[in-house]
N, C-alpha and C positions, 0 to 999 in steps of 0.2 A: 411538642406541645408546651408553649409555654405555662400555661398553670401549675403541669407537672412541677417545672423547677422551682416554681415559687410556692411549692408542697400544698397548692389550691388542687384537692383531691375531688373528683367527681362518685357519687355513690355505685355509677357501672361506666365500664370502656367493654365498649362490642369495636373489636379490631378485626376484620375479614377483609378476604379478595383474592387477586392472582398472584400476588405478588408477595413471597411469607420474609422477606426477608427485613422489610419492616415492622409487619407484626411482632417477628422476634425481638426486634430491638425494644419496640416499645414496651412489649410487656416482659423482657429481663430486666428493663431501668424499672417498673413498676416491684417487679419481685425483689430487686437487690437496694430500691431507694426509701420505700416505704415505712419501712420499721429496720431498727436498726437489728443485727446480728442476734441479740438476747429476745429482743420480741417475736422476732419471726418463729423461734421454736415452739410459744404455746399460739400465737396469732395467727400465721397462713399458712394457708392448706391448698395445695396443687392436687389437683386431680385432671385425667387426660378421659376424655372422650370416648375412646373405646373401653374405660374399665367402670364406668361409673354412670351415673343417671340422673335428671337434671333435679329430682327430690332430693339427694342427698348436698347436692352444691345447693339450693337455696337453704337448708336445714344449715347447712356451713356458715351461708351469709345470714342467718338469724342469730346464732350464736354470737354472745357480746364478749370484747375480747380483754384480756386478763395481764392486769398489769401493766397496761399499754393503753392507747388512745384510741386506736385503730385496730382493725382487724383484716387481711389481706386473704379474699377466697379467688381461686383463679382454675379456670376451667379451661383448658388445651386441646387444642384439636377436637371442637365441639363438633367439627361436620362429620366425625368417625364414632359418633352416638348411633346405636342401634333403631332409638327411636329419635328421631331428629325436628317429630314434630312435638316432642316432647318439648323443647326450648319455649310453645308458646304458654307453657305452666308459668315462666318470667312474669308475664303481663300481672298475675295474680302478688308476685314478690314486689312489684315494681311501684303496685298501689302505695305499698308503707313501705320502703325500703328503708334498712336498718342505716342510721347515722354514721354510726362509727364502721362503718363496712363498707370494701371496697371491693368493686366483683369485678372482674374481666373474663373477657369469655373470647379464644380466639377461634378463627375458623376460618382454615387455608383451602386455598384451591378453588375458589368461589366464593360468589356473594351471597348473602340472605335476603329473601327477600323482601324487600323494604313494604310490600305493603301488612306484615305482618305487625297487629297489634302491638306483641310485645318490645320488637323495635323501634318504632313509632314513640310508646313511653319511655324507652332507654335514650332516644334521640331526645327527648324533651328532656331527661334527667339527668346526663349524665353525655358521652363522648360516643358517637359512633364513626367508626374512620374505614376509609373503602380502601385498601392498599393495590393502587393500580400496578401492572408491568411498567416501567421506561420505557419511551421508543430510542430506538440507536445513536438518534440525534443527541439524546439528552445523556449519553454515556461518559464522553467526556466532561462533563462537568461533575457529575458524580465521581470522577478518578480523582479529579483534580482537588476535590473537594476533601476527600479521603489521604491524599497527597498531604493536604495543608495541614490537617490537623497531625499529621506525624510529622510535618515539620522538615519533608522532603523534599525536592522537585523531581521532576519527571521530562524525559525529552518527549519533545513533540512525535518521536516516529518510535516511541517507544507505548506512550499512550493507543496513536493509533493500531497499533499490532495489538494491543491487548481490547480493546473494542472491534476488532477484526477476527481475531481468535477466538475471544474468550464471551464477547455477547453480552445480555444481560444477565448474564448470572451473578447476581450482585455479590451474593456470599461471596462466591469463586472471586470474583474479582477485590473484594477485602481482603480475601485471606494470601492472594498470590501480592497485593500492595502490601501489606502484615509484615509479609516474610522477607521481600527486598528490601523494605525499609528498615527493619534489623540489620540486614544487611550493608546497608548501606549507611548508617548511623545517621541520629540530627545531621541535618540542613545538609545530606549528602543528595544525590543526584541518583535516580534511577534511569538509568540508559535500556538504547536499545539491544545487546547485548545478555543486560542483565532479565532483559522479561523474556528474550530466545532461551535462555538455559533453565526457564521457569519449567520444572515439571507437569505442569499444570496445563501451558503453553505449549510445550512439544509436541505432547500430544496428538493436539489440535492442526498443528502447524501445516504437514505436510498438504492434507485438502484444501485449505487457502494457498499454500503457495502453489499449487497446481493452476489455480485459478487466476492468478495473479499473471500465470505463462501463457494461459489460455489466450486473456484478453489482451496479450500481446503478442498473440500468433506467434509465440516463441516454440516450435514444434517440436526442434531440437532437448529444448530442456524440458517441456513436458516431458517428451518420453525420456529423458534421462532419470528422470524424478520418478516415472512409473515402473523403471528397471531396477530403480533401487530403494523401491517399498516394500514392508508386510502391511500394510492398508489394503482392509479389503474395498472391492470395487462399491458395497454400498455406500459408504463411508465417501469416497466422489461424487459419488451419486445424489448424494444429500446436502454434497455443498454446492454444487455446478449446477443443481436443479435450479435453486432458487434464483442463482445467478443469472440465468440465459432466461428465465421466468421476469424479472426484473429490467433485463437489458431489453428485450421485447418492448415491455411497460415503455422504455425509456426512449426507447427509437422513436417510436408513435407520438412524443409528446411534442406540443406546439413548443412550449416554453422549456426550454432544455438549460436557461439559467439555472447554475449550482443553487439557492435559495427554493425557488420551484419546484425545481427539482428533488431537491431532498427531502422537499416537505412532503413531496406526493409519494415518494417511495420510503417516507421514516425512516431516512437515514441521516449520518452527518456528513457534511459538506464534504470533507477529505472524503469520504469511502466512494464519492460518484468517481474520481480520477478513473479506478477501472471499467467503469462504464462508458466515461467518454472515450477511454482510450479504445475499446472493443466496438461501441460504436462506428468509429473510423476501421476498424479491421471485415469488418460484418454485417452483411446486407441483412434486411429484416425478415426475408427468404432463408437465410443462413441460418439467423436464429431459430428461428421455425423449427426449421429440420433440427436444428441441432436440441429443442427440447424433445422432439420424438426419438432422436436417437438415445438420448439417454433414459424415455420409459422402456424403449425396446430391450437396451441391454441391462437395463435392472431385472424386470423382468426373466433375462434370460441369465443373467447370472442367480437367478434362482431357481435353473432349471427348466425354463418356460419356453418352449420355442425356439431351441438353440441346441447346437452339438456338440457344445462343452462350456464347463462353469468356471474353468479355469481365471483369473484371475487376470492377473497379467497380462494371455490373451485379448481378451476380451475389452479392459482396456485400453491396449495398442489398435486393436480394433475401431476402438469409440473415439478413440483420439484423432483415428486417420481421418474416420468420415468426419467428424465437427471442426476440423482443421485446415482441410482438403475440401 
């Protein structure tokens, strides 16, 4: 927001949605930009959602502030208020809202609903912002983006592994670019390498690269891979669902251009390669089945319908038939 930088303060920011990792940001540049170190001790007041009630935050925002120009009242995790319809007591605040006051009010996990009054005048007064999820497509540029400002580069097959692994988990993916880039100092280079020994990464690793042997009918190393995990079977289960759910999608479509394509499955260009490539391995019969085999043995590796939960088994099992 640019007015922010240019300290054009608005009298409310309603920052919500799915996606909190921009609300965080915006409203830490709000708490640590606004007043400086001295002021903030008698001027803003953080209060979080489940301890507090929205009379005391606007009794916060009336109060004029001391010593200072401004006054900074901020209200966190407003969808964890006990009384939530309590927020439309605002609309009353909003009539006269106090000059030298600056209220934010965040609220993760969902939206508000926009046709409530007291939004409505916060929209007219002040900043309301909807913090959407990314779709997958748009991952690498937010790397790349996070890249520059550290002033690193990234290889191309190192980025993709961390939008294949790692998703949109924005935080997770700051904080794993944070740490290589220390590592790797100004204008050094993060390789692919360096995001494999990512802890963060590992983790995650073993169920995409099962997939990765899947869609290349590599049979062999599938099961090599499944002989030498403690992954348990749902943790497969939950990546190779979506996958053979997707490949389905993908088989059926007219336009199977990479553009097209990725747009209808929100993905980035690079991540279709294993779909084309399993495409060519897998009739649209194959896929089928191979999504019932794997509710079957979810299922049953919870006990459901099955003569053992064992792990391992069950796996070599799932593997043979969606392979075979």
């Amino acid at each position: 927001m640019r007015q922010l930088q240019l300290r054009q303060f608005a009298p409310i920011y309603v920052l919500s949605g799915e996606e909190g990792y921009y609300i965080d940001k915006l409203c830490n540049w709000i708490e640590q930009n606004v007043l400086t170190e001295d002021e903030r001790e008698f001027n803003q007041v953080i209060r979080y959602g489940r301890e507090t009630d929205i009379e005391t935050i606007i009794n916060e925002a009336r109060s004029f502030p001391v010593m200072a120009d401004r006054r900074v009242v901020i209200l966190k995790e407003a969808q964890a208020m006990v009384r939530k319809d309590g927020l439309a007591k605002l609309e009353y605040y909003l009539q006269k809202p106090l000059e030298t006051t600056v209220l934010v009010i965040t609220y993760k996990n969902g939206k508000i609903d926009g046709r409530s009054n007291w939004l409505k005048a916060a929209d007219k007064l002040g900043v309301v912002y909807d913090s959407v999820r990314p779709y997958e497509s748009e991952l690498p540029a937010f790397i790349q983006e996070l890249c520059h400002t550290r002033k690193v580069s990234i290889e191309r097959a190192a980025l993709e592994m961390l939008v294949d692994y790692v998703g949109a988990n924005l935080q997770q993916l700051e904080n794993i670019i944070d740490r290589l880039a220390l590592q790797v100092g100004e204008k050094g280079g993060i390789t692919l390498d360096a995001v494999k020994s990512s802890t963060a990464v590992s983790r995650e690793y073993k169920p995409y690269e099962l997939t990765d042997k899947i869609a290349k009918r590599d049979i062999a190393g599938a099961n090599r891979l499944v002989l030498n995990t403690d992954i348990v079977i749902q943790q497969f289960v939950g990546t190779l669902f979506p996958f053979f759910q997707n490949l389905l999608i993908y088989e059926y479509m007219a336009d199977k251009s990479r553009p097209s394509a990725a747009a209808k499955l929100g993905l980035a260009e690079f991540q279709l390669r294993n779909y084309e490539e399993a495409a060519r391995r897998y009739t649209k019969m194959q896929t089928f089945k191979a999504i019932g085999y794997l509710r079957q043995y979810d299922c049953q590796s919870k006990g459901l319908g099955g003569l053992t939960t064992d792990t391992t088994e069950l796996m070599k099992e799932l593997l043979y038939k969606i392979m075979h």
